[in-house]
MITI-289238 format. One line per field, with one value per residue (C-alpha): residue number from 0; residue in one letter; x, y, z. Coordinates in pm, 1 decimal, always signed. Layout:
! MITI-289238
pos NUM_...
code A_...
east X_...
north Y_...
up Z_...
//
This chain:
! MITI-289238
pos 0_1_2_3_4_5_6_7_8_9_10_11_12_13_14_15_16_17_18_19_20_21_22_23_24_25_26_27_28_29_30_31_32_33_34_35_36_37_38_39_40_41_42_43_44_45_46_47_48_49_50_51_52_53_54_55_56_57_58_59_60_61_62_63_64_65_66_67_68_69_70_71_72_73_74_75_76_77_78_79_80_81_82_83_84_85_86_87_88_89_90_91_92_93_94_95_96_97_98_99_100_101_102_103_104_105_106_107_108_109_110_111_112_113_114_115_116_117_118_119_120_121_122_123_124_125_126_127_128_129_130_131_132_133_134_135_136_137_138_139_140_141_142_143_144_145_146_147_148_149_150_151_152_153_154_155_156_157_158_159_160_161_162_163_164_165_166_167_168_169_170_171_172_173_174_175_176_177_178_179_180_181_182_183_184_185_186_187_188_189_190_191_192_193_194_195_196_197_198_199_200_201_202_203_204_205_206_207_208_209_210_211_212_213_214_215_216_217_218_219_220_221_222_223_224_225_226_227_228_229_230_231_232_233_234_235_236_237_238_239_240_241_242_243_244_245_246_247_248_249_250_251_252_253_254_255_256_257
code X_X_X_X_X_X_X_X_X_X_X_X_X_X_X_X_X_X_X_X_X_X_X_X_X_X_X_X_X_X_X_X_X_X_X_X_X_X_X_X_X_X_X_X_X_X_X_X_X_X_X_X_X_X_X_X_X_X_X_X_X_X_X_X_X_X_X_X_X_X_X_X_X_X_X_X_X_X_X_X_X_X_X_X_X_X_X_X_X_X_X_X_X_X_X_X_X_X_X_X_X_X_X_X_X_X_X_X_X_X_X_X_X_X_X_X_X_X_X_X_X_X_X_X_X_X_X_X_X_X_X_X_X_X_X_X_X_X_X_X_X_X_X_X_X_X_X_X_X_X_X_X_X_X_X_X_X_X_X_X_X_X_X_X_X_X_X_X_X_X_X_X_X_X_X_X_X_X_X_X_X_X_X_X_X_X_X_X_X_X_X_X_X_X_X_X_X_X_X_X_X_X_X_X_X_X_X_X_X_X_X_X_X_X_X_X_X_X_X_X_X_X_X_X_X_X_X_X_X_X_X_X_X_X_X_X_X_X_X_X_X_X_X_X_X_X_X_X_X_X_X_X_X_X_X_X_X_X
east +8676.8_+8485.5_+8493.3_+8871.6_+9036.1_+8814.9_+8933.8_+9278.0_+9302.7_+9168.1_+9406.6_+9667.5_+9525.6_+9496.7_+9877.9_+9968.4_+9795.8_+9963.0_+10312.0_+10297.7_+10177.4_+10471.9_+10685.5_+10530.8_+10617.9_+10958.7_+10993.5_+10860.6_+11105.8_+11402.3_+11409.3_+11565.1_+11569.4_+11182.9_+10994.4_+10741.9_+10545.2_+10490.2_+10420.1_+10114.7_+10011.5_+10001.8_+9826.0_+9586.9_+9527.1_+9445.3_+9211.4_+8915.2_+8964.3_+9041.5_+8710.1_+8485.3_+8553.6_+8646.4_+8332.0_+8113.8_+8298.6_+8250.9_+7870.2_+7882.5_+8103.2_+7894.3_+7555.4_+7702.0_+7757.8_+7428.1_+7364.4_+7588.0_+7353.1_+7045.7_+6760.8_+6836.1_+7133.0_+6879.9_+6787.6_+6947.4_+7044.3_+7368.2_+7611.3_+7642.8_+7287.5_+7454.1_+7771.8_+7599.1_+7423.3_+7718.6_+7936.2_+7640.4_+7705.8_+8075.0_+7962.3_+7782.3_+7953.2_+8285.2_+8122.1_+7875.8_+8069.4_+7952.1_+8115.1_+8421.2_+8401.9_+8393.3_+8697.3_+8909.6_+8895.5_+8867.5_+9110.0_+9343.6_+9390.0_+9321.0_+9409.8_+9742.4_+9840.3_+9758.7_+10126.3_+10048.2_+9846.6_+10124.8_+10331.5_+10091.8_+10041.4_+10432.1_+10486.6_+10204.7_+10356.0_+10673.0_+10438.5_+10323.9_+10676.3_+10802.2_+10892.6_+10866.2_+10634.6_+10906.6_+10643.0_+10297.4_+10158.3_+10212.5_+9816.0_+9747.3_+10052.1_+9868.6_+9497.8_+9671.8_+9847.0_+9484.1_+9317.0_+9555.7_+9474.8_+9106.6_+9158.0_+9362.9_+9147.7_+8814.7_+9090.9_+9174.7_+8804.1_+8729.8_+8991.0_+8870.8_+8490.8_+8666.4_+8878.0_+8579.2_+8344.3_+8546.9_+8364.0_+8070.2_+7970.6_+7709.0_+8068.7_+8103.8_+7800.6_+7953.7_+8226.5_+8020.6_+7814.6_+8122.3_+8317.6_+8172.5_+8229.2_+8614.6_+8660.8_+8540.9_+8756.3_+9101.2_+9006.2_+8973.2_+9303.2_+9456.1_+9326.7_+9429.1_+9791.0_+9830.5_+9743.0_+9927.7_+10240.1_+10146.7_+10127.0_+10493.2_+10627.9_+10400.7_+10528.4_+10951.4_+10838.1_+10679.1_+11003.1_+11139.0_+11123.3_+10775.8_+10565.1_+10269.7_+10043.7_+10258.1_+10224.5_+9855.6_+9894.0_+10083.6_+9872.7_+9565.3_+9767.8_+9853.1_+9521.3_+9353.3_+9522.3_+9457.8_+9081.8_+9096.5_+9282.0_+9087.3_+8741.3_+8740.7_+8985.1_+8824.2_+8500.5_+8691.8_+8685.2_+8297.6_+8347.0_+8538.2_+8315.2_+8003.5_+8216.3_+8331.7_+7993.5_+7851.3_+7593.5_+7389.8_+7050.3_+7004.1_+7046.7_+6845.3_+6518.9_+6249.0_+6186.9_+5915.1_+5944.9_+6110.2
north +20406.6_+20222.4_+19906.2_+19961.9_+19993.7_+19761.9_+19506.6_+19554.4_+19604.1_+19278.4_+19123.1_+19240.2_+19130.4_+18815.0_+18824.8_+18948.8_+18627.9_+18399.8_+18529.4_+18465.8_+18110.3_+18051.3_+18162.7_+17928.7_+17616.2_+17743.4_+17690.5_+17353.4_+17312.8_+17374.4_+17752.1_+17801.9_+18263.2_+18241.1_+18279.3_+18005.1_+18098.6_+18477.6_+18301.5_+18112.5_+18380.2_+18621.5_+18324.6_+18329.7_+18713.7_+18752.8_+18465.9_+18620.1_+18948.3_+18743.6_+18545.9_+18773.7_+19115.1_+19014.4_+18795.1_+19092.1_+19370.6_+19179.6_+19138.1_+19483.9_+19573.0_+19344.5_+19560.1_+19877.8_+19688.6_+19596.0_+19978.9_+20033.0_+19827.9_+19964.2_+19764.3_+19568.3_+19431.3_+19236.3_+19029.9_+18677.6_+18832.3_+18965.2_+18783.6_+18996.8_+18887.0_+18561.3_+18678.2_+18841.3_+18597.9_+18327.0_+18578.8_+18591.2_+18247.9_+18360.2_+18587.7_+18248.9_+17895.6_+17992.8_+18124.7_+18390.9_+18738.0_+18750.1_+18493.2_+18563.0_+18882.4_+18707.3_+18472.5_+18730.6_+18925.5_+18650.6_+18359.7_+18582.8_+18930.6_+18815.0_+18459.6_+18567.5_+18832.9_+19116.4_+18978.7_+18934.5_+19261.0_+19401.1_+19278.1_+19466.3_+19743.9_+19787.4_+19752.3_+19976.0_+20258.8_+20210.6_+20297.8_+20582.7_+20692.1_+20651.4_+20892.6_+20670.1_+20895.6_+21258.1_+21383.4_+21338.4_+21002.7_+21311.8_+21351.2_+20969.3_+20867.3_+21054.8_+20975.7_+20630.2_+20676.2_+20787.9_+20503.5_+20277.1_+20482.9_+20455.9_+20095.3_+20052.4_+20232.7_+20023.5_+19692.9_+19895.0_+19916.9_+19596.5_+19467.5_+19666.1_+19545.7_+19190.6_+19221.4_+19403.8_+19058.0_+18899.5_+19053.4_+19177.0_+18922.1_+19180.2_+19347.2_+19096.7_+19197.3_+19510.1_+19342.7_+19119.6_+19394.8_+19584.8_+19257.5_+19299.1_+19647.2_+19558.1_+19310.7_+19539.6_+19851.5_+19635.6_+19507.5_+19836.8_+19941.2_+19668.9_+19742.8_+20123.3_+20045.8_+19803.7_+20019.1_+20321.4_+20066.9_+20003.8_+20366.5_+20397.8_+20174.0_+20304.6_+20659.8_+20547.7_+20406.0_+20716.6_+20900.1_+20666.5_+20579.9_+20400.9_+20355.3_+20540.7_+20213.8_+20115.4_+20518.0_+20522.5_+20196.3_+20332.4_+20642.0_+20421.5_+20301.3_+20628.1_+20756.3_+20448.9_+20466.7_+20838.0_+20839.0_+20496.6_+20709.6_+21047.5_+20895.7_+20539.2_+20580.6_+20889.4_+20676.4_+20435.8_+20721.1_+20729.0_+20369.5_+20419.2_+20687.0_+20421.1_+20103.6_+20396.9_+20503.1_+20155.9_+20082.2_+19746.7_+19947.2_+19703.8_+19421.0_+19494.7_+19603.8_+19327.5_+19091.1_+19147.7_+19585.5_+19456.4
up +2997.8_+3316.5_+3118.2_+2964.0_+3296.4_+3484.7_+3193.1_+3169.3_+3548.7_+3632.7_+3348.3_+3536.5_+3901.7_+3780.2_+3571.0_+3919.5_+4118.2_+3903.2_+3939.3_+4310.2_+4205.9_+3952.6_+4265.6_+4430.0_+4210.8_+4156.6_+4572.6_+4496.2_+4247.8_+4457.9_+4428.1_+4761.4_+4645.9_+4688.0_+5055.0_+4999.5_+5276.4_+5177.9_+4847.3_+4952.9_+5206.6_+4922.5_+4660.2_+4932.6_+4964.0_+4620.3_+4570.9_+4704.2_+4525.7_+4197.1_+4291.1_+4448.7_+4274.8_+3920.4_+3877.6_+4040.3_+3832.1_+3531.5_+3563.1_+3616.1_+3293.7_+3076.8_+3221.4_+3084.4_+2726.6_+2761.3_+2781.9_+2474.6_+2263.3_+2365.5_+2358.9_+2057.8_+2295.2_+2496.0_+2208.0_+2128.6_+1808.4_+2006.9_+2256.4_+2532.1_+2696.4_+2668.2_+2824.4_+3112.3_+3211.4_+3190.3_+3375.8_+3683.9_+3760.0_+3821.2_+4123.0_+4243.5_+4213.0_+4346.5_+4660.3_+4660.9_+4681.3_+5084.6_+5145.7_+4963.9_+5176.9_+5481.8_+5404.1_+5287.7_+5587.8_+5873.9_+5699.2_+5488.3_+5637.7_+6053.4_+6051.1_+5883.4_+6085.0_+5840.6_+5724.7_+5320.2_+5356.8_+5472.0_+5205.1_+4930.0_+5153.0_+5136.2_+4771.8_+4706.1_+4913.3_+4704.7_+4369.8_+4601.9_+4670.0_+4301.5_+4039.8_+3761.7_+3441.9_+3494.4_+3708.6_+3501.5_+3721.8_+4074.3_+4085.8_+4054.4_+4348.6_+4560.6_+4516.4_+4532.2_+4858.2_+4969.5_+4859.0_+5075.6_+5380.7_+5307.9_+5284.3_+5561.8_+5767.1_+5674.9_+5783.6_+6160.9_+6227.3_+6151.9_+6353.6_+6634.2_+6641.8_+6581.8_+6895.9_+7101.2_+7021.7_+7251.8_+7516.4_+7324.5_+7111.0_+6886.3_+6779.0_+6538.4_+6335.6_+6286.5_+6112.2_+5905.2_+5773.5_+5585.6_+5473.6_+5129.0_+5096.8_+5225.0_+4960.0_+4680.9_+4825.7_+4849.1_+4483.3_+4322.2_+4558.0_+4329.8_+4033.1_+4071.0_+4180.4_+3880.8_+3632.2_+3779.9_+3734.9_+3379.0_+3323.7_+3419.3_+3168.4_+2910.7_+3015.0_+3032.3_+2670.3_+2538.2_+2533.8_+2311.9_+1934.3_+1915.5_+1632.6_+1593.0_+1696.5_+2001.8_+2038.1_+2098.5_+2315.3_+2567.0_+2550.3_+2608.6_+2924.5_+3082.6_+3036.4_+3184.8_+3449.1_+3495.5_+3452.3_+3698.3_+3997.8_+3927.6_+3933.3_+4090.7_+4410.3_+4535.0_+4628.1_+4877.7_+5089.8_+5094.9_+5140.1_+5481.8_+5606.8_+5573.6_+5753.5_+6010.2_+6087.9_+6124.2_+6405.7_+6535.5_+6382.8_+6120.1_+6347.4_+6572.7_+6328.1_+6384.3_+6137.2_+6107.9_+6008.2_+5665.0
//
């Protein structure tokens, strides 16, 4: 189920990406019903977390498959120790993750305003809100609506030790040391909110006339997203506590103590 909704979720991060882009060329097109500039801001948001998490989450699905197969899965004899290592070089050539961490929170969250975040932030809360599913998606809207605070909160502190390294330039390390951890947290944020939506059309669907193959489908959905919100969301809050707690310790060990 880790590698299911990590799959389909990141299908639909990157379905989501690309809608903003089509919106984009429709603007270009003449389109004059589409904001081009929330467009692009939000193209740029989701770059990073399309770069930087999918290739890391996928290197880290493919290791469990590895699992699967045991020892025998090691072995030329099966594709997936090709397809691990092809899918490292993701994590690599389109900037290391760090530095996709780094870029998504200095150019695309404070260099924009924290408007596209905003955006997201918004349309999430309207999931949150929802009552799309009769009541059955009630548990995973609210370790949702959670998960965006946890977020949000790892995004205020940042901002705070960015705006403090204007006087204190150390502040800034702070900042740079949870980056990473921000970029991973707003990606499974995504993830979870995605497949909570898909869930709601697969539920709305389930009370209709479906065969019993579309049946199990939208099952499959519901249940994905379920398992995703119940066991995956819960950490970000973990997450928070570390950036919260962070300290210039590790900056200031010698070089020479590692």
């Amino acid at each position: 189920m880790l590698q299911k909704s990590y799959a389909e979720g990141m299908r639909a991060l990157i379905a989501y990406t690309a809608y903003w882009q089509d919106m984009i060329e429709l603007a270009e097109a003449g389109d004059s019903d589409v904001d081009i500039d929330m467009a692009l801001r939000m193209n740029d948001l989701l770059l990073p977390i399309v770069k930087g998490v999918g290739s890391e989450r996928s290197y880290e699905m493919l290791a469990v498959s590895l699992q699967t197969f045991g020892g025998s899965g090691f072995l030329q004899d099966y594709p997936i120790e090709q397809y691990i290592r092809d899918a490292k070089i993701d994590t690599l050539y389109e900037g290391t993750t760090a530095i996709q961490g780094l870029d998504f929170f200095f150019r695309k969250i404070v260099k924009d305003q924290f408007r596209s975040l905003m955006t997201i932030a918004g349309q999430i809360t309207e999931t949150v809100k929802g009552d799309e599913g009769s009541g059955q998606l009630s548990v995973e809207r609210e370790l949702l609506g959670k998960a965006l605070e946890d977020v949000q909160g790892i995004v205020a502190v940042l901002g705070q030790w960015a705006m403090a390294s204007q006087s204190d330039a150390e502040q800034i390390y702070k900042v740079g040391l949870n980056t990473t951890r921000l970029l991973m947290a707003s990606g499974d944020l995504v993830i979870g909110w995605l497949l909570l939506r898909q869930a709601e059309v697969a539920s709305v669907a389930l009370t209709g006339d479906v065969s019993e193959k579309d049946r199990m489908f939208y099952l499959g959905k519901v249940e994905t997203a379920r398992w995703f919100a119940r066991n995956r969301l819960p950490l970000l809050a973990a997450e928070r506590a570390v950036a919260e707690a962070t300290d210039l310790a590790l900056m200031e060990m010698p070089e020479e103590a590692f």
